[in-house]
NUMI-577773 format. One record per residue (C-alpha): residue number from 0; y, z, x. Coordinates in steps of 0.25 Angstrom, whole numbers, plus 5000, padded with zeros to 4 digits. Example, Ala and Ser with C-alpha at 12.3 -4.5 7.8 and 13.67 -1.06 7.14 Angstrom:
<nodes>
node pos: 0 Y: 4982 Z: 5031 X: 5049
node pos: 1 Y: 4996 Z: 5029 X: 5055
</nodes>
This chain:
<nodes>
node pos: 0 Y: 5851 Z: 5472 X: 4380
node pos: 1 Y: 5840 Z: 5478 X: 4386
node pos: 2 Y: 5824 Z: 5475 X: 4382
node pos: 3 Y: 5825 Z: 5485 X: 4371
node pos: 4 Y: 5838 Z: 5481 X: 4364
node pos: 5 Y: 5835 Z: 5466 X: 4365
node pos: 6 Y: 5820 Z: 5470 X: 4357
node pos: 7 Y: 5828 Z: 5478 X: 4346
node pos: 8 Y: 5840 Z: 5468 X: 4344
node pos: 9 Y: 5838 Z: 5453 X: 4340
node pos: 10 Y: 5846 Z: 5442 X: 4346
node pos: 11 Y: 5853 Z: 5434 X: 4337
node pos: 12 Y: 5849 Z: 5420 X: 4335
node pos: 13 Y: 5854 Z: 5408 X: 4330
node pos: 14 Y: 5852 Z: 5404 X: 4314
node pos: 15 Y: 5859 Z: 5391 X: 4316
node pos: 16 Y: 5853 Z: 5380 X: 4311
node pos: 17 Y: 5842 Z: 5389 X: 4304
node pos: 18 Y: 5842 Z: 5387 X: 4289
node pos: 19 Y: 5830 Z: 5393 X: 4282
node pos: 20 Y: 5826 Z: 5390 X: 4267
node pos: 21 Y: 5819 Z: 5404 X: 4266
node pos: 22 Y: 5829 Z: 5417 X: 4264
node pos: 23 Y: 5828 Z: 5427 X: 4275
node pos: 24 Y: 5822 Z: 5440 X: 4276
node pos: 25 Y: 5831 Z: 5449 X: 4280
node pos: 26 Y: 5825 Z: 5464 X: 4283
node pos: 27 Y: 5834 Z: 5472 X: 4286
node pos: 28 Y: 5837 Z: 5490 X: 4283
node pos: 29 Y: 5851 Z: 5490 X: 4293
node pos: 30 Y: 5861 Z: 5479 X: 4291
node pos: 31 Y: 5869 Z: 5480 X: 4303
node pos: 32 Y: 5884 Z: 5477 X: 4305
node pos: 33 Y: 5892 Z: 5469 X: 4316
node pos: 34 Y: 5905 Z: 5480 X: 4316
node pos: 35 Y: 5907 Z: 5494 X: 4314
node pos: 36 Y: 5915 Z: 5489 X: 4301
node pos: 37 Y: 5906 Z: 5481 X: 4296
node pos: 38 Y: 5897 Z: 5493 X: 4294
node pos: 39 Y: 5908 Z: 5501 X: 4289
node pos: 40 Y: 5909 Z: 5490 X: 4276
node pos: 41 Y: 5893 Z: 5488 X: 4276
node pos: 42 Y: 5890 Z: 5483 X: 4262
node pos: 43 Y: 5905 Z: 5485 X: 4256
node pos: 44 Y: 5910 Z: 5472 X: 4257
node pos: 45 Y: 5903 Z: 5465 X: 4246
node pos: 46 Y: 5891 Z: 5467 X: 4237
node pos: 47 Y: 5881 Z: 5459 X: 4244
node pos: 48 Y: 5886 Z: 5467 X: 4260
node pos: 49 Y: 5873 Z: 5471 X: 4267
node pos: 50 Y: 5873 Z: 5485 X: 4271
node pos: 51 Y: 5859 Z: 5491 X: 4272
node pos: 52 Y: 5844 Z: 5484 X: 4272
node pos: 53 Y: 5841 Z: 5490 X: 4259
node pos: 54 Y: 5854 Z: 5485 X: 4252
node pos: 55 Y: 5852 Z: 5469 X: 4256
node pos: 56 Y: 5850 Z: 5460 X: 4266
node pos: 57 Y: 5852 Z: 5444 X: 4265
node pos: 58 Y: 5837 Z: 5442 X: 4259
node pos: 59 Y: 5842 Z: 5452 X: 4247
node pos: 60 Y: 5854 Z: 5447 X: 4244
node pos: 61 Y: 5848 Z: 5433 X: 4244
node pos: 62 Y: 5838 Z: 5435 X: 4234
node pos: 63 Y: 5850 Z: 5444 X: 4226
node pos: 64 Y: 5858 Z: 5432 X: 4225
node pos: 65 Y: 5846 Z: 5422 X: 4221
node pos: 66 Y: 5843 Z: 5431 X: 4209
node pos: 67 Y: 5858 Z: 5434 X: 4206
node pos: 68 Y: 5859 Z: 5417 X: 4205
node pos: 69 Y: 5848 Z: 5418 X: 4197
node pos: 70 Y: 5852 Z: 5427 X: 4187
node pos: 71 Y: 5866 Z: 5424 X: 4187
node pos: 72 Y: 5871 Z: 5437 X: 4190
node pos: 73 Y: 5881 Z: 5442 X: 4202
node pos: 74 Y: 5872 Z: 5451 X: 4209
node pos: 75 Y: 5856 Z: 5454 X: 4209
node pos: 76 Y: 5850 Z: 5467 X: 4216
node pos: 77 Y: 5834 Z: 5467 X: 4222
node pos: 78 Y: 5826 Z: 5480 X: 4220
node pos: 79 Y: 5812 Z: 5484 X: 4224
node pos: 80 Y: 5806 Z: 5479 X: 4211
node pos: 81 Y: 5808 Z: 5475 X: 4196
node pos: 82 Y: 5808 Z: 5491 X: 4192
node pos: 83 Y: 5816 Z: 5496 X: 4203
node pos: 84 Y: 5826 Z: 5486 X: 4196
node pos: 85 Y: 5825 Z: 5491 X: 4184
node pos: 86 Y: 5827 Z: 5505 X: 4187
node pos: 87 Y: 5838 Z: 5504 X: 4195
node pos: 88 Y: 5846 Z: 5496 X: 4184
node pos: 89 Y: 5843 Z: 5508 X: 4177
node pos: 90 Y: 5846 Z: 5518 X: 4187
node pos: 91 Y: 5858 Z: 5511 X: 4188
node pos: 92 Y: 5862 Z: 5510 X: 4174
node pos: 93 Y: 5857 Z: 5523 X: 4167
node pos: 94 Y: 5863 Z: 5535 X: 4171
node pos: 95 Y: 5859 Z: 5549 X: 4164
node pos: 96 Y: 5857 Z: 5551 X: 4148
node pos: 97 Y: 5859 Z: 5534 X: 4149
node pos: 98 Y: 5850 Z: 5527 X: 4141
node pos: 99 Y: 5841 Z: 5514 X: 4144
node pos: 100 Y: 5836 Z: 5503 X: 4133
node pos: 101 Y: 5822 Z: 5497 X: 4136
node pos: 102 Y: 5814 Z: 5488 X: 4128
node pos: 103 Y: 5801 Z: 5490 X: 4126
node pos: 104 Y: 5793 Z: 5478 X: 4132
node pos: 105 Y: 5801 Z: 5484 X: 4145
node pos: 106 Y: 5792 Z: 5483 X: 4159
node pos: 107 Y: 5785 Z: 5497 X: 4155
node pos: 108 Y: 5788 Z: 5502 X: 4170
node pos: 109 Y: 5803 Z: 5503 X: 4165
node pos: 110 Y: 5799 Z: 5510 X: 4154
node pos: 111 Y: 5794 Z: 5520 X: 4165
node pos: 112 Y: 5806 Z: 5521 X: 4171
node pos: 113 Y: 5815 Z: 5523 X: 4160
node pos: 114 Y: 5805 Z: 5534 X: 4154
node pos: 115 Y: 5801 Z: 5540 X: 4165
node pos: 116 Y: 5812 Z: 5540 X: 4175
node pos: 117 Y: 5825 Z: 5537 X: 4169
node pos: 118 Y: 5823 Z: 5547 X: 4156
node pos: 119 Y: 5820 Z: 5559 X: 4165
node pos: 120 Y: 5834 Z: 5556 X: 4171
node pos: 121 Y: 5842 Z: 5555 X: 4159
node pos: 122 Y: 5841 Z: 5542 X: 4154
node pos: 123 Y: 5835 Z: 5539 X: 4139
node pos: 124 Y: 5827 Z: 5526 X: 4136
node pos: 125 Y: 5824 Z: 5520 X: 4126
node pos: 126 Y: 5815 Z: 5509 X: 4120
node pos: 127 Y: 5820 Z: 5495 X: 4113
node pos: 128 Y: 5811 Z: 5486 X: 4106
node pos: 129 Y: 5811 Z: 5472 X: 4116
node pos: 130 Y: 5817 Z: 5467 X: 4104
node pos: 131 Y: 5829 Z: 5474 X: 4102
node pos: 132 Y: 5827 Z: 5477 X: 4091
node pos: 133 Y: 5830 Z: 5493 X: 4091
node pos: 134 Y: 5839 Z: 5491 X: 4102
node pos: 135 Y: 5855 Z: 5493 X: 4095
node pos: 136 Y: 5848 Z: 5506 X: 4089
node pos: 137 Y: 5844 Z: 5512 X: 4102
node pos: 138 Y: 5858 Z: 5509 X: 4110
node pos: 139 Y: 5868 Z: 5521 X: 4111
node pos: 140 Y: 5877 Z: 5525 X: 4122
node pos: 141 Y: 5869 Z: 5531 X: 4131
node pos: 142 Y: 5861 Z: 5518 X: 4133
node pos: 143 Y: 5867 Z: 5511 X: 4146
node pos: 144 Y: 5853 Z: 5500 X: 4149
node pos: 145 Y: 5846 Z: 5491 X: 4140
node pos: 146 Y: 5834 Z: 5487 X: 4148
node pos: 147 Y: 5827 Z: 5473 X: 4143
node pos: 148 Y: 5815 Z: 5466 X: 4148
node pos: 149 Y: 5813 Z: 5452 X: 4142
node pos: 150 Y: 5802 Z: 5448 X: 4140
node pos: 151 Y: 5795 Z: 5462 X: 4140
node pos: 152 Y: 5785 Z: 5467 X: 4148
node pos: 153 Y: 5769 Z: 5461 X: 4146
node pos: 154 Y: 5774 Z: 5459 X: 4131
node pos: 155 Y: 5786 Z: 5449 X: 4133
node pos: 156 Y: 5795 Z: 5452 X: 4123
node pos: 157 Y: 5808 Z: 5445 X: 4125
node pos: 158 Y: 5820 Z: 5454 X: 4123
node pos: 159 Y: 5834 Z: 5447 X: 4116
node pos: 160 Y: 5844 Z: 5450 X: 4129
node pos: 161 Y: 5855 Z: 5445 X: 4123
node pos: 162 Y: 5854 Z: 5453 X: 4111
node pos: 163 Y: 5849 Z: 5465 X: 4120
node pos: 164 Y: 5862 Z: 5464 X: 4129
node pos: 165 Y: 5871 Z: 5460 X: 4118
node pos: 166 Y: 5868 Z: 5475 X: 4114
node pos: 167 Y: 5869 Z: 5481 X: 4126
node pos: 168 Y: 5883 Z: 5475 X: 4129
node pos: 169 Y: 5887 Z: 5480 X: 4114
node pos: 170 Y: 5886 Z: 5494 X: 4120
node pos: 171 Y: 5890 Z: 5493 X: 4135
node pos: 172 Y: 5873 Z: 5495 X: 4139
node pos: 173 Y: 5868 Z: 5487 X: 4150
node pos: 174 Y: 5857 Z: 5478 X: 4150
node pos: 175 Y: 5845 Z: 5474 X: 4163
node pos: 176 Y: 5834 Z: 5465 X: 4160
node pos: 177 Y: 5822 Z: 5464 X: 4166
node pos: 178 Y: 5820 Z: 5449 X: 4168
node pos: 179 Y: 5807 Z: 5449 X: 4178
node pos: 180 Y: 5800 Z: 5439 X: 4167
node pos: 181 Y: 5811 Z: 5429 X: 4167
node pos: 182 Y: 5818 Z: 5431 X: 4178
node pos: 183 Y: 5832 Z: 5424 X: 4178
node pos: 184 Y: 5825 Z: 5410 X: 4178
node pos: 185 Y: 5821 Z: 5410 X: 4165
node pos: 186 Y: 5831 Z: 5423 X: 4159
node pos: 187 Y: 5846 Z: 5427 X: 4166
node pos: 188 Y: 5848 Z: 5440 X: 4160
node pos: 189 Y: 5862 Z: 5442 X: 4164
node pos: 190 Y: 5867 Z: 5429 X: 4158
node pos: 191 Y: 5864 Z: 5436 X: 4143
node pos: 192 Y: 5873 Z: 5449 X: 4149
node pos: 193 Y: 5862 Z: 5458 X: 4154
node pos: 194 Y: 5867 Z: 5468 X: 4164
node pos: 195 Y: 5853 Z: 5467 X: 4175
node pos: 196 Y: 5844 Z: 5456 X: 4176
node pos: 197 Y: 5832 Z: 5463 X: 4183
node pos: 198 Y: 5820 Z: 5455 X: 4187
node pos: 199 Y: 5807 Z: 5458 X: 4194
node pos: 200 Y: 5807 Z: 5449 X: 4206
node pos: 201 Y: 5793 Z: 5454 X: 4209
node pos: 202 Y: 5789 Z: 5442 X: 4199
node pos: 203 Y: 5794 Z: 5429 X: 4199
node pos: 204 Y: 5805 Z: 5430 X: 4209
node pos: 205 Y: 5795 Z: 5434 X: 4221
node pos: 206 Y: 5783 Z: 5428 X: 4212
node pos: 207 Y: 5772 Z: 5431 X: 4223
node pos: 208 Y: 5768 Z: 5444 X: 4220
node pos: 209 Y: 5772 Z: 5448 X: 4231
node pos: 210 Y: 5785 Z: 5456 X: 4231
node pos: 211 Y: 5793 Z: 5469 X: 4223
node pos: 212 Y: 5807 Z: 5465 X: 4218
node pos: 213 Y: 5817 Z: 5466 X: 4208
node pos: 214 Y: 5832 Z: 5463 X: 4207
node pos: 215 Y: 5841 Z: 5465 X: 4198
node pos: 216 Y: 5855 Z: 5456 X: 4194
node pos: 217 Y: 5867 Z: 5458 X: 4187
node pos: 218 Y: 5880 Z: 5452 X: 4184
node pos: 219 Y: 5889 Z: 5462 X: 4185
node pos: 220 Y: 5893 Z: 5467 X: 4201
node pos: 221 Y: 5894 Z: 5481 X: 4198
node pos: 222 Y: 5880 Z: 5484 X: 4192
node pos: 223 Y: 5875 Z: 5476 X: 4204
node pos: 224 Y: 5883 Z: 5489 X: 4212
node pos: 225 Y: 5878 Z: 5499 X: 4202
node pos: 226 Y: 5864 Z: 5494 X: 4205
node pos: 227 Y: 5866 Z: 5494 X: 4220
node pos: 228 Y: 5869 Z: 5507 X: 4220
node pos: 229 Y: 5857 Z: 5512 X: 4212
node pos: 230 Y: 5851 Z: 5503 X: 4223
node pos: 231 Y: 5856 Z: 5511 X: 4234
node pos: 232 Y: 5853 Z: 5524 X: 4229
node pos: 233 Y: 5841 Z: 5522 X: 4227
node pos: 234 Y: 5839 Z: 5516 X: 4241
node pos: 235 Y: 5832 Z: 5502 X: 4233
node pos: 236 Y: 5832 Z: 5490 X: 4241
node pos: 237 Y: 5823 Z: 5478 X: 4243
node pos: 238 Y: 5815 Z: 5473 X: 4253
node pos: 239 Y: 5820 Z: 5460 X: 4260
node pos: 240 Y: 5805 Z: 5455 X: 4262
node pos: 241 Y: 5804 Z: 5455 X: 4246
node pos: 242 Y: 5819 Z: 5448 X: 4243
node pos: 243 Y: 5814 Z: 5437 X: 4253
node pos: 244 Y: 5801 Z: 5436 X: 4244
node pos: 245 Y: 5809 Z: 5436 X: 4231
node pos: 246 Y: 5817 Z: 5424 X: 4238
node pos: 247 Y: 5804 Z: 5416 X: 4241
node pos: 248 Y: 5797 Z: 5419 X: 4228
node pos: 249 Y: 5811 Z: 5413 X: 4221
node pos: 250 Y: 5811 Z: 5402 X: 4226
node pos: 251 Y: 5798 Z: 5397 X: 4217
node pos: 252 Y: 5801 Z: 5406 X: 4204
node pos: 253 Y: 5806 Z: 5396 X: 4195
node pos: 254 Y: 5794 Z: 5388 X: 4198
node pos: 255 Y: 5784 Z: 5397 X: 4198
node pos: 256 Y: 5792 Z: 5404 X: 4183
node pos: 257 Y: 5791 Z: 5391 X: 4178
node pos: 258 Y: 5777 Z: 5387 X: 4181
node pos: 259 Y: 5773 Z: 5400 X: 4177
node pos: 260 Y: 5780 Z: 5401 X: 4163
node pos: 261 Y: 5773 Z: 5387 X: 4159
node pos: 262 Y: 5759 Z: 5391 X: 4162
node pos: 263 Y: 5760 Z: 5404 X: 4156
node pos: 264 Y: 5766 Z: 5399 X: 4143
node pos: 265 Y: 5756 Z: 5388 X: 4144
node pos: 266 Y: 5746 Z: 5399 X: 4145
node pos: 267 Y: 5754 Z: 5409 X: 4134
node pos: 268 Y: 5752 Z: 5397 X: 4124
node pos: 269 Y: 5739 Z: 5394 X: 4126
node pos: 270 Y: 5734 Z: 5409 X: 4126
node pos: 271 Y: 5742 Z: 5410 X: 4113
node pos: 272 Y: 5734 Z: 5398 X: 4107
node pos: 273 Y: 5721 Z: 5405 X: 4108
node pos: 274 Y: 5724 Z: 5415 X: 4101
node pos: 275 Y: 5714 Z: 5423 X: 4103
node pos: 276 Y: 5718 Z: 5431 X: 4115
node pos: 277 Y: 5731 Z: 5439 X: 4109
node pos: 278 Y: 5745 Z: 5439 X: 4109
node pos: 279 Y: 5752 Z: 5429 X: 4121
node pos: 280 Y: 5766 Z: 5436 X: 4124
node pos: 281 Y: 5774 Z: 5425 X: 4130
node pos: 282 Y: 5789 Z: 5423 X: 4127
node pos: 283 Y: 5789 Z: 5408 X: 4127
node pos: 284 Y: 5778 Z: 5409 X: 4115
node pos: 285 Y: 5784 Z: 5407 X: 4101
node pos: 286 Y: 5781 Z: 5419 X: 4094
node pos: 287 Y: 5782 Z: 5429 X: 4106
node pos: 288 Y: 5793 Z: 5441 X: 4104
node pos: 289 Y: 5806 Z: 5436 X: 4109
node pos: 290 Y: 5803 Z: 5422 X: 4110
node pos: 291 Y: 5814 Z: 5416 X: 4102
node pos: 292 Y: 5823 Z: 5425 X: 4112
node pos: 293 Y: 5813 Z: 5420 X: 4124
node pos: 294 Y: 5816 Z: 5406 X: 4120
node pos: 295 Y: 5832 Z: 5409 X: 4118
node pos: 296 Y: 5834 Z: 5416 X: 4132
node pos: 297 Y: 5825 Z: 5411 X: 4142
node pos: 298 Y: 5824 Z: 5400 X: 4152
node pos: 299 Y: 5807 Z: 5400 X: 4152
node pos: 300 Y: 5795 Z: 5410 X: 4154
node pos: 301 Y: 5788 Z: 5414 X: 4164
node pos: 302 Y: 5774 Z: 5416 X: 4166
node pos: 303 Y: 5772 Z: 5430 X: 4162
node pos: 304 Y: 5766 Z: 5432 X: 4147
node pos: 305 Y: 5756 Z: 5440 X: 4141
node pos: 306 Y: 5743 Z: 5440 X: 4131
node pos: 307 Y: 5742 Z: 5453 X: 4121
node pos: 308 Y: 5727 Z: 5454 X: 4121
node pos: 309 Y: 5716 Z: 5458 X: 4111
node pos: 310 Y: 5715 Z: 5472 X: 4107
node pos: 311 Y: 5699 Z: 5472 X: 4112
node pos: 312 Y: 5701 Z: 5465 X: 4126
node pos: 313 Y: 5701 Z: 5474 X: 4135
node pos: 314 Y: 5687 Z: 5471 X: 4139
node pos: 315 Y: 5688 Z: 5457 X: 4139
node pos: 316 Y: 5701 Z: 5458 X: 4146
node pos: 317 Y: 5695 Z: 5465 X: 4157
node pos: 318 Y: 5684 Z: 5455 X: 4159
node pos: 319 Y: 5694 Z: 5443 X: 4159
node pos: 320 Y: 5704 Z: 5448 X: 4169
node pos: 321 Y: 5691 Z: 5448 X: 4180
node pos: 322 Y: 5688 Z: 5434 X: 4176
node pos: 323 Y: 5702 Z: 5430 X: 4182
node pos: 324 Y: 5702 Z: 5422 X: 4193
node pos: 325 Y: 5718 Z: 5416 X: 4196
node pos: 326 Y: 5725 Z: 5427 X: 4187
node pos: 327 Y: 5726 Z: 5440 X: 4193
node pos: 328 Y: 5726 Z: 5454 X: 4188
node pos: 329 Y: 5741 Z: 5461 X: 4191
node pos: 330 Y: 5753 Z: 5467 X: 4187
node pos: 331 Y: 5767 Z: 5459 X: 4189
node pos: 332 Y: 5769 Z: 5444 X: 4189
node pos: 333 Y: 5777 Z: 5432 X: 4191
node pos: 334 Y: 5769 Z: 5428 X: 4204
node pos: 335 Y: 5761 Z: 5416 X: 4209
node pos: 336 Y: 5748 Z: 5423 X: 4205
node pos: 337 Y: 5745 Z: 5424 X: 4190
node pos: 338 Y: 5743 Z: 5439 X: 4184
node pos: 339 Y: 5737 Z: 5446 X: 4173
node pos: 340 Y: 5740 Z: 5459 X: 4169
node pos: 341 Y: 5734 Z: 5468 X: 4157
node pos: 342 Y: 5745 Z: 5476 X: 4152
node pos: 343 Y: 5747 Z: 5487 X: 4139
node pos: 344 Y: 5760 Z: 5489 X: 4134
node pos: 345 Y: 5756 Z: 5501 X: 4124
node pos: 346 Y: 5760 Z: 5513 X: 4135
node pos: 347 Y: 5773 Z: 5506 X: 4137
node pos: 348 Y: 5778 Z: 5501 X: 4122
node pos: 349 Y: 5786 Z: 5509 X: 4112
node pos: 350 Y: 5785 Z: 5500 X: 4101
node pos: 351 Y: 5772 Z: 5495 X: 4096
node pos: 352 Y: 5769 Z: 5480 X: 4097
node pos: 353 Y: 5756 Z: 5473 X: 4091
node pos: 354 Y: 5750 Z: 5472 X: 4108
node pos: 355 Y: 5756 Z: 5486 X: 4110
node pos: 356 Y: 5741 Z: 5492 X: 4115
node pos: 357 Y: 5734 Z: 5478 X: 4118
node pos: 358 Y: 5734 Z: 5473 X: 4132
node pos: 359 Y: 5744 Z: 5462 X: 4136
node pos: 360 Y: 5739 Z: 5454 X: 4147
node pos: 361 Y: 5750 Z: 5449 X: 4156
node pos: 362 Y: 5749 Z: 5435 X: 4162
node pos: 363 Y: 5755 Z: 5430 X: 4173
node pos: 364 Y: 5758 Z: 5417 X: 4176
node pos: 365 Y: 5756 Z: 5411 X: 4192
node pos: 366 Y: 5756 Z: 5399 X: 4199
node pos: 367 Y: 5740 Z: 5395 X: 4200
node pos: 368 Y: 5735 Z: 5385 X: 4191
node pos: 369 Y: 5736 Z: 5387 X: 4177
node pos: 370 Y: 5724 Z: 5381 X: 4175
node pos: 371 Y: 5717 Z: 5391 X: 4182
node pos: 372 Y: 5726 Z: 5404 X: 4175
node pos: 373 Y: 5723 Z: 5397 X: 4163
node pos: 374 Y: 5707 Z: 5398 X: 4165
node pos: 375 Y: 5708 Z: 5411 X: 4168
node pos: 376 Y: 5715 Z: 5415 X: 4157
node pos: 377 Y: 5705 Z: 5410 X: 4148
node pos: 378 Y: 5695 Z: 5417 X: 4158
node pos: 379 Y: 5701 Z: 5429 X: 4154
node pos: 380 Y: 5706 Z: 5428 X: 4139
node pos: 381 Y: 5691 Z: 5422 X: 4136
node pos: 382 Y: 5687 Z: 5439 X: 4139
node pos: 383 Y: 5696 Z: 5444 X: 4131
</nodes>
């Protein structure tokens, strides 16, 4: 080869002998073949056959196969983020004049998506009570997806999925879940029959803060294929940087879930004995919504909970959250870095609760001291 063909193609070397602990990051857009027919059958031999860069590559299919172990499914699929796995169980579900059951704790950026993108093309929505109340009178033919979300968005309601999918089976609907607070450690969705097990792994999975990703699992090969093709039309792929950083962060999840889900009930409890602060919404408390179901279905918490606060706080409120020094103000969670967030639930709720147009403070849970989260807490909570 001459000077400019030896700088363009790398020389093969050796990996005998070369065993590394850490998963390789693979980058790749063009997979190349070793024959004319090899190309020919790209991708068609099995389901896991690498084709194209934004279909797989080993760093991918690595972190499929850890997360399909984990939920004890038979294939799992990697999107961009935790909504772009919802929407595109939804896309791939729904098809015109279908309808969709959400409940009403859902992540309020799928109600978005629901109202705002999916009725204007034909689809009907409509909202459960977290409960399930209401939910035999609202299914009828047309409804194809019942969405859960257990526990609920910054309110924690804990849904009955057994109960939920034993309804859904009756009718022929399918079920998906969205399982970022538990994630398959602590709740397996598809081992109480639901059809999707979604999870943000921008949480606990890649638990730095420091990535975008969600995946989607499911027991059944053919909506694995139904969902890759939404994939593919859609052009949605992952980046290998972000899979390798998902693969990393698993590695201390179930640590850092289980030191995070004592303190924060440790904290829940304590907060609740003051009882002057407000309402503490934590599955693992007696008393809380959906904690006898809590108790029934899963493994453990986590360390995500939330305080209903006072009707006058604001001000207070305000004053306290500068006084932090370990927690900081964000959205998200499930990293190393404790959070708070002020959130309001009154623009996103249909049915009227007794926190409906309070502000909920959502905590978060990290790896620092607990002695120091816990000053700080009462830093804050003594302004309110």
């Amino acid at each position: 080869m001459r000077d400019a063909s030896i700088c363009t193609i790398h020389p093969n070397v050796s990996e005998e002998g070369f065993s590394s602990l850490a998963v390789a990051t693979y980058r790749a857009s063009t997979i190349v073949f070793d024959s004319a027919a090899a190309y020919a059958d790209r991708g068609q031999r099995n389901l896991d056959g690498y084709s194209y860069g934004l279909h797989g590559t080993p760093t991918t299919r690595t972190l499929e196969a850890q997360l399909t172990a984990l939920e004890g499914g038979v294939r799992t699929v990697l999107l961009p983020s935790g909504q772009t796995a919802i929407a595109v169980i939804m896309l791939t579900v729904l098809k015109p004049g279908d309808t969709v059951l959400i409940p009403d704790s859902v992540y309020p950026p799928v109600k978005g998506l629901c109202m705002d993108f999916l009725e204007p093309r034909g689809n009907s929505v409509r909202v459960y009570h977290p409960d399930g109340s209401d939910l035999e009178d609202l299914i009828d033919p047309s409804v194809k997806l019942i969405w859960l979300e257990s526990p609920g968005s910054t309110t924690m309601e804990v849904q009955d999925v057994p109960y939920v999918v034993s309804q859904a089976k009756r009718h022929g609907i399918k079920t998906g879940i969205d399982n970022t607070w538990a994630t398959p450690l602590l709740f397996k969705p598809l081992k109480h029959g639901v059809d999707f097990s979604m999870q943000a792994l921008t949480k606990y999975a890649g638990g730095h803060s420091d990535l975008l990703l969600g995946s989607i699992s499911v027991s059944d090969l053919d909506l694995r294929k139904k969902l890759r093709g939404t994939m593919q039309m859609l052009g949605l792929g992952v980046s290998p940087d972000e899979a390798s950083l998902a693969l990393r962060g698993m590695e201390t999840m179930a640590i850092r879930m289980a030191h995070a889900g004592k303190v924060a009930l440790d904290f829940a409890e304590r907060l609740s004995a003051k009882g002057n602060i407000g309402e503490v919404l934590h599955p693992a408390l007696p008393g809380n919504q959906g904690h006898d179901i809590w108790k029934r279905d899963f493994a453990g918490a986590n360390g995500l909970f939330s305080v209903v606060l006072p009707a006058d706080s604001e001000a207070g409120l305000n004053r306290g959250l500068d006084r932090l020094r370990i927690f900081a103000i964000g959205a998200s969670w499930g990293g190393t870095r404790s959070l708070v967030a002020p959130m309001s639930v009154s623009n996103t709720r249909q049915f009227v609760t007794p926190w409906y147009d309070r502000t909920i403070l959502r905590i978060s849970i990290g790896t620092e001291d607990p002695a120091d989260l816990w000053d700080d807490l009462e830093a804050l909570f003594s302004e309110i």
